[in-house]
C-alpha positions in Angstrom: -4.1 -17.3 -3.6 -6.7 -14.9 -3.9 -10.2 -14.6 -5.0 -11.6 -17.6 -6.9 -8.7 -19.7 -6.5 -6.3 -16.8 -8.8 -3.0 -15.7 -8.1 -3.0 -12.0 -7.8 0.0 -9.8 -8.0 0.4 -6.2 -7.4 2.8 -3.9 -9.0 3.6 -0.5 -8.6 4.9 1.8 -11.7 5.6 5.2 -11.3 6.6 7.5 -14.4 6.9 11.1 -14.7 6.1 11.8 -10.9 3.0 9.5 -11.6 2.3 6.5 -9.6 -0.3 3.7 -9.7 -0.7 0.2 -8.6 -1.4 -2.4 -11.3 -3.6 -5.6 -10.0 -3.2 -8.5 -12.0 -4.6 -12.2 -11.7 -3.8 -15.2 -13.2 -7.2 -17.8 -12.8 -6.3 -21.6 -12.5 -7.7 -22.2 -15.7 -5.9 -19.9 -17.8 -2.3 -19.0 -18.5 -2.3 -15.7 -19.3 -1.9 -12.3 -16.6 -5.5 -10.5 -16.6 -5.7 -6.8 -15.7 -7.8 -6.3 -12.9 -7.2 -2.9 -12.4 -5.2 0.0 -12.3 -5.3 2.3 -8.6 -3.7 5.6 -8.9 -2.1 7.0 -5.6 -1.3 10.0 -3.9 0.4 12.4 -6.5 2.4 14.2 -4.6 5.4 12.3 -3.8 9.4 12.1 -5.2 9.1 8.5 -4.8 6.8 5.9 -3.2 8.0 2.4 -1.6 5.8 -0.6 -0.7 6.2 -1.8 2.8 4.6 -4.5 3.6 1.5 -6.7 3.1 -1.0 -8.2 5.5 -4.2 -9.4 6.1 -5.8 -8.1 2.9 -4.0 -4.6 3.4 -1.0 -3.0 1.1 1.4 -0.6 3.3 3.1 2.2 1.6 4.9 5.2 2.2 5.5 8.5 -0.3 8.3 10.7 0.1 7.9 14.3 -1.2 11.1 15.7 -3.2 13.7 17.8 -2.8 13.8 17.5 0.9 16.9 15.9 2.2 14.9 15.3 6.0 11.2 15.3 5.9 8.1 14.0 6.3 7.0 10.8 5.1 3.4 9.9 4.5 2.1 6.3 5.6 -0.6 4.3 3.4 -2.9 1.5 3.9 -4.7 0.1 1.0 -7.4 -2.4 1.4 -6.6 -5.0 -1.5 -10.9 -6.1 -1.7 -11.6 -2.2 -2.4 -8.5 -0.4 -2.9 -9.4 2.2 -0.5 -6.6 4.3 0.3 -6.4 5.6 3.7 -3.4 7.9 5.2 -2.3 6.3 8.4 0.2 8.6 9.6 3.4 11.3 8.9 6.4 10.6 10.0 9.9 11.7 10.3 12.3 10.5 7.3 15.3 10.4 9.6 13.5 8.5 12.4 11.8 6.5 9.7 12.6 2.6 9.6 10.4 0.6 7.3 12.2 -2.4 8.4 10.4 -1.2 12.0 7.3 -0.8 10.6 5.2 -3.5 10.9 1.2 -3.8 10.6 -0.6 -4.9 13.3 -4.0 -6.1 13.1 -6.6 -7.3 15.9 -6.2 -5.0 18.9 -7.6 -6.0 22.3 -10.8 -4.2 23.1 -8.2 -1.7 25.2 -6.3 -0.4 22.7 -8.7 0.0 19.9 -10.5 3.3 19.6 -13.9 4.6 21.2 -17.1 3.6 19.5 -20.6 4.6 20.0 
């Protein structure tokens, strides 16, 4: 459930090289699907996969094309906002989205310096 007691739902679409993510609700009241709204995402990717979900966070990755081996670039997007924010680049071939999992919460030790 999310805001208001609705169900939201995320999809992602991508067409012509062209990706977004389409936010949908449906209220308690109603039974009809109501656009919420409609994120674009980083354009320059061959494809882009969700990974996983958590916490009020989307996780995704885009691949760029035509590369048999490279880079992948990791995504956060905070589902309140939808603030995109690159996480990190990684290796394709060393790349296991099964492996990557988000993790929320760190002890005081592991989280970064603040002033």
């Amino acid at each position: 459930m999310g805001r208001e007691g609705a169900l939201e739902m995320f999809s992602l679409d991508g067409q012509h090289g062209s990706f977004a993510l389409y936010h949908t609700s449906l209220k308690n009241s109603s039974q009809q699907w109501k656009l919420e709204k409609i994120t674009q995402l980083p354009g320059q990717y061959h494809s882009i996969c969700t990974m996983h979900a958590a916490e009020g966070f989307l996780f995704f990755r885009g691949a760029p094309g035509g590369i048999h081996v490279g880079n992948v670039d990791c995504y956060t997007m905070e589902v309140k906002t939808c603030e995109i924010t690159k996480v990190c680049t990684k290796m394709e071939n060393t790349f296991n989205p099964r492996r990557a999992l988000p993790y929320f919460s760190f002890p005081p030790l592991l989280s970064e310096p603040t002033i």
